[in-house]
N, C-alpha and C positions, 0 to 999 in steps of 0.2 A: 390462905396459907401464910404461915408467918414469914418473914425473909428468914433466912437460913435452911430452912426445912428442905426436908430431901425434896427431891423432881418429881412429878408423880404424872408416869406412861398415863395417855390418853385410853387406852384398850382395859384399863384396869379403872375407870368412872363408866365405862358403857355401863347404862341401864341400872346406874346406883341412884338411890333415893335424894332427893333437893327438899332440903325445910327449913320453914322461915324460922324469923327470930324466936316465936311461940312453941318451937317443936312440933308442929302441924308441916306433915307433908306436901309440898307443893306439886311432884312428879317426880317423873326420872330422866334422865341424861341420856338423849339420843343422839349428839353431838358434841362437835365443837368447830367453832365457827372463827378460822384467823384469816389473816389478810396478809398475803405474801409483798414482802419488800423488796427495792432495787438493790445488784449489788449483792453480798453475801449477810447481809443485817439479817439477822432472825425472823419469821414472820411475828407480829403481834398477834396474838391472843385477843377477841374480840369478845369474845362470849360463848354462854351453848345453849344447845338446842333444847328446850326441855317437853316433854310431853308430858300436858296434863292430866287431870283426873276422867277431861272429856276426850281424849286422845287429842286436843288441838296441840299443835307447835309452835311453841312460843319463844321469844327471843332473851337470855337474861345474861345483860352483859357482867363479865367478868368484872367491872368497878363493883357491883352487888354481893360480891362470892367474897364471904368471910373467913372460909375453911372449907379446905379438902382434904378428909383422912378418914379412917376408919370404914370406911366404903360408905362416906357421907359424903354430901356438898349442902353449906350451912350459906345461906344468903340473908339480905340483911334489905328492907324496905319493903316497899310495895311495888310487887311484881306484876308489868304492865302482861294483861293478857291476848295482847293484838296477835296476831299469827304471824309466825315468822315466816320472813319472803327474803330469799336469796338475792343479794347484791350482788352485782356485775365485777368486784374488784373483792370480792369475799370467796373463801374459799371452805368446805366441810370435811376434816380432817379424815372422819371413817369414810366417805362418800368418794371422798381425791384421792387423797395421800393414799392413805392403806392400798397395796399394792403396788404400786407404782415403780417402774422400772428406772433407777438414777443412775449418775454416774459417780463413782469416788474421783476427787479432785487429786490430780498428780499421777493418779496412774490410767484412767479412763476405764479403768473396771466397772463393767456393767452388774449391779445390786438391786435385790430388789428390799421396800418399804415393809417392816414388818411391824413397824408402831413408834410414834414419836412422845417426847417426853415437855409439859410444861412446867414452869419453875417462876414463881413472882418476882420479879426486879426487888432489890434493895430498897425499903426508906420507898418506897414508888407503892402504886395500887394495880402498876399495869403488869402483865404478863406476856410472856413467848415462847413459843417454840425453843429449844435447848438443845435438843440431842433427837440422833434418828439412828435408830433401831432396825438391822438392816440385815443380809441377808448373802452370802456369798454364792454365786451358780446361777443356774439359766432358771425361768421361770418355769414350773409345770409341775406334774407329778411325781418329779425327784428332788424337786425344789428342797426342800427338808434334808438332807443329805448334806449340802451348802454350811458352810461355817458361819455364825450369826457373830454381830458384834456393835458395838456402842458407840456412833461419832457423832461430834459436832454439827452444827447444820451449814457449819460454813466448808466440811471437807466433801460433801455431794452437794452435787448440778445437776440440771434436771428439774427440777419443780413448776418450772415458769411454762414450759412447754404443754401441748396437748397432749393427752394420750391416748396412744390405741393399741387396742389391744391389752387392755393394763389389769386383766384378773381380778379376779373376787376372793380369793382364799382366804385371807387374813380378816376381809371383813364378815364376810358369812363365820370366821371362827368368834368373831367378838359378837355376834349374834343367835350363836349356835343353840342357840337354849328357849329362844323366841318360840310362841307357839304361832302357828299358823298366821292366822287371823294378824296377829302383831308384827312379825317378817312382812306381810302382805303388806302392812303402812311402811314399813319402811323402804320397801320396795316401789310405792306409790311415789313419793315424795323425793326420789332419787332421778337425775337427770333420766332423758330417753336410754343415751349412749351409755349410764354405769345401770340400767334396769336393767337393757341387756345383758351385760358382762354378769351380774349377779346371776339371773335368769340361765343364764349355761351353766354359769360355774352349780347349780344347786341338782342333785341327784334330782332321776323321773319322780319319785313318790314325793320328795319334798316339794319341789315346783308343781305338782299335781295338788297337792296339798294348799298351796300358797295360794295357785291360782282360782282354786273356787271360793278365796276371801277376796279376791281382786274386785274393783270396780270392770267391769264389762271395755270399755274401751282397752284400759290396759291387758286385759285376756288377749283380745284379738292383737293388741302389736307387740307382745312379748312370744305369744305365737308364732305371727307372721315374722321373725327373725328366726326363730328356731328352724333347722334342714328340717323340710317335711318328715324324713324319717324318723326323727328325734320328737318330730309334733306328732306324730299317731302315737309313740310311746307315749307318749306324757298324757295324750288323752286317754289311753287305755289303763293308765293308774290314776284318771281320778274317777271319779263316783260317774257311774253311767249317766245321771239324772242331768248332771252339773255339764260332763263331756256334750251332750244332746243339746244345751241350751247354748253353748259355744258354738258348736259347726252349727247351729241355725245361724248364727249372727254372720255365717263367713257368706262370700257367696258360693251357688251350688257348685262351679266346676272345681273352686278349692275344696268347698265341703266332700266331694266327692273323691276327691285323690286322696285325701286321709281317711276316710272311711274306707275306701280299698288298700290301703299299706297298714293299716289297725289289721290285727288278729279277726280271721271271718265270725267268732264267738263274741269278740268282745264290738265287732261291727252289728251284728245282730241285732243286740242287744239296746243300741243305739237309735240303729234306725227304727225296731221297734217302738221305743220312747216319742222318737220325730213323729211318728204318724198319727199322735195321739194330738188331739188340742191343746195348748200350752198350759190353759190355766185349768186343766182337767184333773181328774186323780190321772190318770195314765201319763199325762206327760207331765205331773210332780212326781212318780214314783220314781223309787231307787230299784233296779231288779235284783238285788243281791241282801235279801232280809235273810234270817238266819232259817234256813227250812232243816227240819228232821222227820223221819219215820215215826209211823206211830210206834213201832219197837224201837227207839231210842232212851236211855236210860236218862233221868235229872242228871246224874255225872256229867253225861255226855254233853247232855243243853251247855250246864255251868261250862263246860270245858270248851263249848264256840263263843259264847258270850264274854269267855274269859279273853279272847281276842284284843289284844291294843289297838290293832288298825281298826274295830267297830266305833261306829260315835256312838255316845250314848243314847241316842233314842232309838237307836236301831239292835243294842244290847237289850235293850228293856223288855223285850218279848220275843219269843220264838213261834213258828209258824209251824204246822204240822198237819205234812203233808205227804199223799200217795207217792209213789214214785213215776216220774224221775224226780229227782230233787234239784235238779236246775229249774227255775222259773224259763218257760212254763210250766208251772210241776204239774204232777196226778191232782185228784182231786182232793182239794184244802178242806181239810177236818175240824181246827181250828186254832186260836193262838193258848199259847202257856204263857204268864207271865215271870217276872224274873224274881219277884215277891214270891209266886206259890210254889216255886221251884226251890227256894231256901227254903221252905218250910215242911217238905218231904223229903225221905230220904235218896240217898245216891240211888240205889237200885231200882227204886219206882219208875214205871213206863211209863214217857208224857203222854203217850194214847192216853190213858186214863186222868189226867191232867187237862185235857184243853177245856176252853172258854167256847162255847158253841152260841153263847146269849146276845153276844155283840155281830153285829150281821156285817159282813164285809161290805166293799162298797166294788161296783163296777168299774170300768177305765171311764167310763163317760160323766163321771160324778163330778160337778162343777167348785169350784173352788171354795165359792161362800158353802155350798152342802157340804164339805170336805173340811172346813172351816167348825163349822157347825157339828161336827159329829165330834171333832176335837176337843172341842168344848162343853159338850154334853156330858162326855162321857169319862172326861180327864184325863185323857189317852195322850202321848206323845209317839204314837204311829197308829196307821191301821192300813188291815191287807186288802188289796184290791186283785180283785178275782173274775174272771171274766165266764159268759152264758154257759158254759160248761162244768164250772166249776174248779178252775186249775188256777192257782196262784200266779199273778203276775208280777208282782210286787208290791213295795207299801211306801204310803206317805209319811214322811217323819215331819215333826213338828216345824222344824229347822225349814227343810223345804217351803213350807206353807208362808212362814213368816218373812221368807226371803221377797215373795210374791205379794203379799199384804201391805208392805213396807213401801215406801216411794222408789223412784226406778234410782236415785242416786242416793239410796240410803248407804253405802260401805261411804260413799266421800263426807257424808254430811257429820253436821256434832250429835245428833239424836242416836245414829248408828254408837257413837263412841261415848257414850256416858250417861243417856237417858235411864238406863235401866237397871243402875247401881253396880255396872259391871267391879270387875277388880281392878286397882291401880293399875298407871298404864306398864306396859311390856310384859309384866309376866315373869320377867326376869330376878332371879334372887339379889 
């Protein structure tokens, strides 16, 4: 940024594009990284976080940053790719600051952090902290009601202290747009004590959501803070398959008390999945595939598959089956897929529609055979049906390769860029 140039709020570079002097994207902005000073001095500007093309986090000091504008950051050399590790005297502005409860200097009114603003020194290449962006009223869900307003960094105190208790609002709002999978690194990489704070502050379906992209360790202790009754909710909005492999890792008298405060249907369901061998079709299925009546109309199909909360492999075909249509349903007729359903009209009955040529598979069917039919057949699921012939559920692709994968694939760099995924965050 040249000297003169307006301030430019940190909450408005979250998750904007960084590239070099060639116009070639380097990542995007998942931070910024200053170092608090004695005294009311500004803190310094140190650098920021950037996440690369392989999700790793890398450090790029602000002497490098040629330009911030236009929802860019233009840097300039050769950008060292070591992974950035948090110093003990360094502080991360979305990570600390944001939320933070300060005081205004002179009158000791308690404020809260709603985003701070950096500005490049004069004739200099260094930057600082400038202005905080703040917040009048008590923290919580009336918070917003509070009159907001612009000051210096020298008229609030407060910064240097710990905090607790210090909310997520403002930063789950500069995050808001993150899909899953992306939230969940940012969540990894965030202190114990701010995982928490995130971790409540985020509604049951989103933390349901986040937490089956989690590495397995952080499940269990983002859990184990959550009130038990708020952990059986949260397990009961994510994916039965995903909930099942969680309360395995706890031990059973915990596994046990949430499974009795979960809904006795969506407990069921659960422990059904447990009783099955892990690396089986039975305990990779999902029991919630899309099932319909042989009198269901194609409208109808399109009109469940047309679902936002379905992942895509579980959109891709529907099931059709006797009643009940809760798994364990009537007897499995067979799948429709989501191709021959565009290609007939609304009124057509998927009874006359199913696929009867591809043969389900049992709950006992082992991983590699489950693997193997996958790839046989070009399927990204298949129903699994037990001696009677009633649908239990289906493997999605997703599932499989979760299992396939090394037991620390969400933390590794293979997870985050082997496979040509898209830029990192996701974020516009």
């Amino acid at each position: 940024m040249a000297a003169g140039a307006p301030r430019v709020f940190v909450s408005h570079i979250s998750g904007v594009a960084v590239f070099d002097p060639n116009g070639d994207q380097v990542g995007r902005v998942r931070d910024v990284v200053a170092m608090l000073r004695v005294g009311k001095r500004p803190p310094r500007v140190l650098g920021l976080v950037v996440e690369v093309v392989s999700r790793r986090r890398i450090f790029l000091p602000m002497t490098r940053v040629t330009g911030v504008e236009s929802g860019q950051v233009i840097t300039t050399g050769v950008v060292n790719m070591r992974r950035f590790e948090q110093r003990p005297t360094e502080t991360l502005v979305f990570g600390e600051l944001f939320d933070r409860r300060v005081m205004l200097v002179g009158t000791d009114e308690e404020v809260t952090v709603l985003d701070v603003s950096v500005t490049q020194l004069p004739a200099r290449r260094d930057w600082e902290i400038d202005k905080v962006f703040v917040r009048r009223g008590k923290g919580g869900a009336l918070r917003r009601k509070g009159e907001t307003l612009t000051v210096e960094w020298s008229a609030v105190t407060g910064f240097s202290l710990e905090e607790h208790g210090q909310g997520a609002e403002n930063l789950l709002a500069t995050f808001e747009r993150l899909r899953p999978a992306d939230l969940a690194n940012v969540l990894h990489h965030l202190s114990p004590k701010r995982r928490a704070e995130v971790a409540a502050a985020l509604d049951d379906d989103r933390l349901a959501d986040v937490l089956e992209e989690l590495p397995e360790d952080d499940q269990i202790e983002i859990l184990g803070k959550l009130k038990e009754e708020r952990a059986a909710d949260v397990l009961e909005a994510m994916d039965p398959d995903d909930a099942a492999d969680l309360l395995s890792e706890l031990p059973e008298e915990e596994m046990e008390r949430l499974l009795t405060l979960m809904r006795p249907d969506e407990a069921a369901d659960v422990r059904r999945l447990m009783s099955y061998e892990e690396l089986s079709a039975g305990g990779l299925m999902t029991t919630e595939p899309v099932v319909l009546r042989p009198d269901a109309t194609v409208a109808d199909a399109l009109a469940r598959v047309r679902n936002p909360d379905l992942s895509p492999a579980l959109a891709a075909q529907v099931y059709v089956c006797r009643p009940p249509d809760e798994t364990p349903t009537g007897k499995y007729l067979g799948t429709v897929h989501f191709q021959r359903l565009l290609r007939d009209p609304p009124f057509t009955l998927v009874g006359s529609l199913t696929d009867t040529e591809l043969r389900p598979l049992p709950p006992d069917t082992p991983l590699r055979a489950v693997t193997s039919y996958l790839a046989t057949y070009n399927m990204v699921a298949v129903p699994v049906v037990d001696d009677s012939g009633s649908l239990l559920g289906a493997v999605t692709v997703d599932d499989v390769l979760d299992h396939l994968l090394p037991d620390d694939w969400r933390e590794t760099e293979l997870h985050h860029g082997a496979f040509g995924m898209d830029l990192p965050g996701g974020a516009p």
